[in-house]
VOBA-1610 file (N, C-alpha, C; in pm, whole numbers, padded with zeros to 5 digits, always signed):
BEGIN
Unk+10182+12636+07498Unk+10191+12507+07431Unk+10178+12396+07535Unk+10103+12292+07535Unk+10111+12215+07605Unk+10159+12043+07518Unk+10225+11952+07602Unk+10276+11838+07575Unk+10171+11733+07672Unk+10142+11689+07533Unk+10059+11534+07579Unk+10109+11408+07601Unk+10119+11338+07692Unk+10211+11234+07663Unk+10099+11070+07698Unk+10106+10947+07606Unk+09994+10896+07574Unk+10096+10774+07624Unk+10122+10623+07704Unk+10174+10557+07707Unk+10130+10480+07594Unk+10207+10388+07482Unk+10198+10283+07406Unk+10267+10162+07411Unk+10200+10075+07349Unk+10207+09926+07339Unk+10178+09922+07208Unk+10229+09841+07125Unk+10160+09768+06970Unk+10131+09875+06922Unk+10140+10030+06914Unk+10079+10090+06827Unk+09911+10143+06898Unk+09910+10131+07021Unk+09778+10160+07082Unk+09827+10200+07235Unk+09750+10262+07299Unk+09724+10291+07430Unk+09728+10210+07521Unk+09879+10217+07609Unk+09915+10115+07687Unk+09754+10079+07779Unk+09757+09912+07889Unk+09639+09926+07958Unk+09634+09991+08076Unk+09825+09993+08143Unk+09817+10033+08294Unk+09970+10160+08247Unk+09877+10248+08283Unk+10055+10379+08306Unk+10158+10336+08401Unk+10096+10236+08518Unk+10235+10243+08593Unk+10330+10144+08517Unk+10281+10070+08455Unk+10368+09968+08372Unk+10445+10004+08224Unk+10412+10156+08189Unk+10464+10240+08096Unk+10636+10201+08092Unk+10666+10149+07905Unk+10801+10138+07910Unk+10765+10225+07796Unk+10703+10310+07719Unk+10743+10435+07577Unk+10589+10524+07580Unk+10666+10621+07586Unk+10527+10717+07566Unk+10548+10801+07436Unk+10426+10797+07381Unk+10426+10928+07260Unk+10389+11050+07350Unk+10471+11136+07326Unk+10437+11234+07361Unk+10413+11355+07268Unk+10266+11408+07237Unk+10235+11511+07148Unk+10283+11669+07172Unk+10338+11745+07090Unk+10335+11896+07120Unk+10206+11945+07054Unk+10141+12014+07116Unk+10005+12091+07101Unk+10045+12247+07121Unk+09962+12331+07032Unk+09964+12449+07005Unk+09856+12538+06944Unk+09732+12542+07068Unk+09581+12578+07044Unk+09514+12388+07015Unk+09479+12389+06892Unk+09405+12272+06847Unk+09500+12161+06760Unk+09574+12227+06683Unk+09688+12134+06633Unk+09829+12094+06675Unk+09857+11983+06607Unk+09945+11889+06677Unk+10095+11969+06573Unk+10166+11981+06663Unk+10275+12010+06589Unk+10403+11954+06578Unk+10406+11814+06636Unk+10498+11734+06632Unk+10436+11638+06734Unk+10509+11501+06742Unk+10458+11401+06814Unk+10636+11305+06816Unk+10663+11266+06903Unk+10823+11188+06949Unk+10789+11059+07066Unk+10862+11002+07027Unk+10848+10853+07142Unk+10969+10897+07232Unk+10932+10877+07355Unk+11039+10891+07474Unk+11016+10762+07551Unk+11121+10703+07613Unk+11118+10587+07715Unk+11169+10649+07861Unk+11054+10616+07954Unk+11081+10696+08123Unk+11163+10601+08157Unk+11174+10609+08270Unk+11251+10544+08345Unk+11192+10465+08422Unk+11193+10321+08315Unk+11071+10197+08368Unk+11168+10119+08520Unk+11277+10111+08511Unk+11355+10090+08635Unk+11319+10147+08780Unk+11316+10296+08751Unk+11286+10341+08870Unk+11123+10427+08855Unk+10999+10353+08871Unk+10929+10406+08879Unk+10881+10536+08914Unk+10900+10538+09034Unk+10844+10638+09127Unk+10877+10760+09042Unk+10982+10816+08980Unk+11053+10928+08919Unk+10964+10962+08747Unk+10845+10897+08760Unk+10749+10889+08631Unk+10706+11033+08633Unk+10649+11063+08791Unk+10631+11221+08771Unk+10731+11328+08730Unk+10886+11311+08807Unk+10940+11403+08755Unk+11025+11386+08668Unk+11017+11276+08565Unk+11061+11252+08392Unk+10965+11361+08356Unk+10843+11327+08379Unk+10746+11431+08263Unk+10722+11568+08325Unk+10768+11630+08416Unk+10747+11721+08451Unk+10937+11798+08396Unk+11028+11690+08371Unk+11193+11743+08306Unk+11118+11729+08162Unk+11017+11647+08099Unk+10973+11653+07953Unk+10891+11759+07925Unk+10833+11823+08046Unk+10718+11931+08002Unk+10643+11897+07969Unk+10532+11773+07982Unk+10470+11731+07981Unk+10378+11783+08075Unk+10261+11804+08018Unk+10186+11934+08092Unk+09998+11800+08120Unk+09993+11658+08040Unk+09885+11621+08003Unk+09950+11480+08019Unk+09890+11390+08093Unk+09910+11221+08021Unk+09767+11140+08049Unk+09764+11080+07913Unk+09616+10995+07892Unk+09681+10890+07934Unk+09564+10770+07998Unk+09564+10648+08001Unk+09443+10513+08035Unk+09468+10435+08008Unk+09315+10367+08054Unk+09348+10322+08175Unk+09456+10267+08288Unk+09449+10274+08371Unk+09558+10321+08441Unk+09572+10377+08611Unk+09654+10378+08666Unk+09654+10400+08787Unk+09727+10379+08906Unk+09695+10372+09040Unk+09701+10500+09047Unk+09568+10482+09202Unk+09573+10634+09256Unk+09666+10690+09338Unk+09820+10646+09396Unk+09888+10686+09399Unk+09992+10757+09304Unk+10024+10661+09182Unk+10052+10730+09097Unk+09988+10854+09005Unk+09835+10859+08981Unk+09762+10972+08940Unk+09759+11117+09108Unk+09783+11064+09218Unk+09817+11153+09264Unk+09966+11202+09308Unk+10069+11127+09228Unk+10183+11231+09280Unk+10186+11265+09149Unk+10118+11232+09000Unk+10144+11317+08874Unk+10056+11464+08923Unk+09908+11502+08983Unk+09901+11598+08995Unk+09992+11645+09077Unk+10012+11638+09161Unk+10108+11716+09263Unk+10263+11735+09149Unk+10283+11706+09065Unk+10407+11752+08995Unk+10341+11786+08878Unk+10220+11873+08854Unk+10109+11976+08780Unk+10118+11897+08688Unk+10071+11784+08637Unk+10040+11667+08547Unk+09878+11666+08520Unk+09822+11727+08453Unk+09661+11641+08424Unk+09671+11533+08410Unk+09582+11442+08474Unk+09556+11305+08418Unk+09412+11303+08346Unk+09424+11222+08263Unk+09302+11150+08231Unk+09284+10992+08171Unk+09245+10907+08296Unk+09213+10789+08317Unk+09066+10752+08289Unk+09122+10612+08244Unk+08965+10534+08201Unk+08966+10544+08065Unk+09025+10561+07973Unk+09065+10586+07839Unk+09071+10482+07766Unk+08922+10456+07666Unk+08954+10316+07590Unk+09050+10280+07543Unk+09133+10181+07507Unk+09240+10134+07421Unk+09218+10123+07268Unk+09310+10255+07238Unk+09275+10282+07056Unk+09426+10332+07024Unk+09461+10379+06901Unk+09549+10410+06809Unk+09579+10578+06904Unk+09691+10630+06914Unk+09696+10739+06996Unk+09659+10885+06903Unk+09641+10858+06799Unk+09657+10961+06655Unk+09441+10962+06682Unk+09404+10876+06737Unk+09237+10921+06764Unk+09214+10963+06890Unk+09299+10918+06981Unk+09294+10967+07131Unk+09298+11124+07110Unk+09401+11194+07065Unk+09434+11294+07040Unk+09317+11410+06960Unk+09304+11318+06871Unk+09137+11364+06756Unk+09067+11430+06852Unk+09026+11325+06957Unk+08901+11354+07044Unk+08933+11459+07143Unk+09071+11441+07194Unk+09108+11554+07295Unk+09114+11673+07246Unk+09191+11706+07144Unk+09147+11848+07072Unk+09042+11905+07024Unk+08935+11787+07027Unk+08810+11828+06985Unk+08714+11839+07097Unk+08758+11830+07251Unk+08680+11841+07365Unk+08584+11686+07362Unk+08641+11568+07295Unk+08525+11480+07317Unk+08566+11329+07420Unk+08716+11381+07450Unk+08778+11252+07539Unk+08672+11237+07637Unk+08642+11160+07643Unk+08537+11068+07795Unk+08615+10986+07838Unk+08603+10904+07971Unk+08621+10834+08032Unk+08550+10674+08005Unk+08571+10578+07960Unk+08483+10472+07947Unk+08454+10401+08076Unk+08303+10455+08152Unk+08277+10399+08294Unk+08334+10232+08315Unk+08397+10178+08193Unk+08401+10024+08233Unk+08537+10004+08220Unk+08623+10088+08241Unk+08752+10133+08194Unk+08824+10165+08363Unk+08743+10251+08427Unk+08758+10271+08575Unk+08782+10187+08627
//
C-alpha cells in the first residue's frame, strides 16, 4: 500500500511544499484510493517535514514546487517526489497518478 501525500491550499495544490501548513494524504492500494485524511506537519519546525511523513508512511508527495534541499532530504528519508505539478483540485492529481499520466509542467520547474 502506498500513502500519497498532496500539500493543499483553497481546495487545490499548494504552490511551494516547503511552505506546506495541511496535506491530504491518500491511501492507495494497486489503482484505487481507499481513503484520503488531512494531516497538518509541523509548519514550526520545518526541517522535520521528512521525518513527519516518513512517522505518516507516506511513501509519495506531489507538488508544484519545492527546494532542492528539501526534495533531497525527502529522498534520503525514501520519499518519492514529484515536482513541477500544475495547480489543480487533488481528487485529479491523483486521477492522473493512478493512471500513469502525472507529468511535470516544464513551466512549473
Amino acid at each position: 500500500m502506498k500513502k500519497v501525500a498532496i500539500p493543499v491550499v483553497n481546495g487545490k495544490l499548494g504552490e511551494n511544499l516547503d511552505r506546506c501548513t495541511r496535506c491530504m494524504i491518500f491511501e492507495i492500494d494497486g489503482k484505487n484510493i481507499r481513503g484520503a485524511i488531512i494531516r497538518i506537519p509541523p509548519h514550526q519546525r520545518r526541517k522535520q517535514l521528512p521525518e513527519w511523513a516518513s512517522e505518516q508512511g507516506i511513501t509519495d508527495m506531489i507538488a508544484n514546487h519545492a527546494s532542492q534541499e528539501l526534495i533531497r532530504r525527502l529522498t534520503s528519508a525514501k520519499v518519492h517526489c514529484f515536482v513541477g505539478i500544475h495547480t489543480q483540485p487533488p481528487e485529479e492529481i491523483m486521477e492522473k497518478f493512478l493512471n500513469g499520466h502525472l507529468k511535470p509542467d516544464p513551466d512549473e520547474l
